[in-house]
N, C-alpha and C positions, 0 to 999 in steps of 0.2 A: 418262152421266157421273154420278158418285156425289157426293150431294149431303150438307152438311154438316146431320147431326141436329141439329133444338132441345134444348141438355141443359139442367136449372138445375144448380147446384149441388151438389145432393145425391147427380143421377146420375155428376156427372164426378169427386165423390169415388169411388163406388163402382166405378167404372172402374177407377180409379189404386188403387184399396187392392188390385183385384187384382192388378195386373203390381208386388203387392210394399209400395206407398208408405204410411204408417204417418201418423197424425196426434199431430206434437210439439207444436203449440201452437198457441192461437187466440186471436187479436188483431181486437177485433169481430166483425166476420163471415167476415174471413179466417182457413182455415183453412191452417197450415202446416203443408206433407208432406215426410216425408221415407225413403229409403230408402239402405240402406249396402251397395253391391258390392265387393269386394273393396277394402276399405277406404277405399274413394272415396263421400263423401257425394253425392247427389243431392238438390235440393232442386225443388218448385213449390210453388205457392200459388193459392188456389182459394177465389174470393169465394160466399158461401152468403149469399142473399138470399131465402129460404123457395124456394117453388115455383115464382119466376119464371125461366122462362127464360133463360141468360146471353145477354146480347150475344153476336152471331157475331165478332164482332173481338176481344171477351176469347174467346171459346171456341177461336177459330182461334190466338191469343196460348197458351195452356195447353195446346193440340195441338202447337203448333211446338216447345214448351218439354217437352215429354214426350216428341218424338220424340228428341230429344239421348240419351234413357235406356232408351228401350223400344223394340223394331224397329216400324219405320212398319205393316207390316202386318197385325200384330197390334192395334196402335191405331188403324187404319184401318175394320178391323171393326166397333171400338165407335164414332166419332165420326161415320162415315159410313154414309149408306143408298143403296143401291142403286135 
């Protein structure tokens, strides 16, 4: 059963910048992403706290909220380890 990675911050931007999401603006330590498909905004947000680890319940929260945009198993890949 594939278990969910410890990411902090830094890594689950670098995640999201690749399937696309762009960083519009940051408000403390949240950064807000965003990317434009066929005219349709997508938005997350993704708390950067230096190197510490996210919470699995924000991280499981920014997975569930990224799968609405990007195919599960492509995101599955990065969020999950075998």
């Amino acid at each position: 059963m594939p278990k969910l990675r410890r990411l902090n911050g830094h890594e689950v931007l670098r995640i999201l910048q690749e399937f696309g999401f762009e960083v519009v603006s940051i408000r403390g330590s949240h950064h807000h992403l965003r990317r434009v498909v066929d005219n349709q905004r997508q938005n997350l947000n993704v708390p950067l706290h230096g190197s510490k680890p996210l919470r699995l319940g924000t991280l499981k929260s920014i997975y569930r909220q990224a799968r609405a945009y990007v195919p599960e198993e492509d995101l599955k890949q990065q969020f999950y380890s075998e």
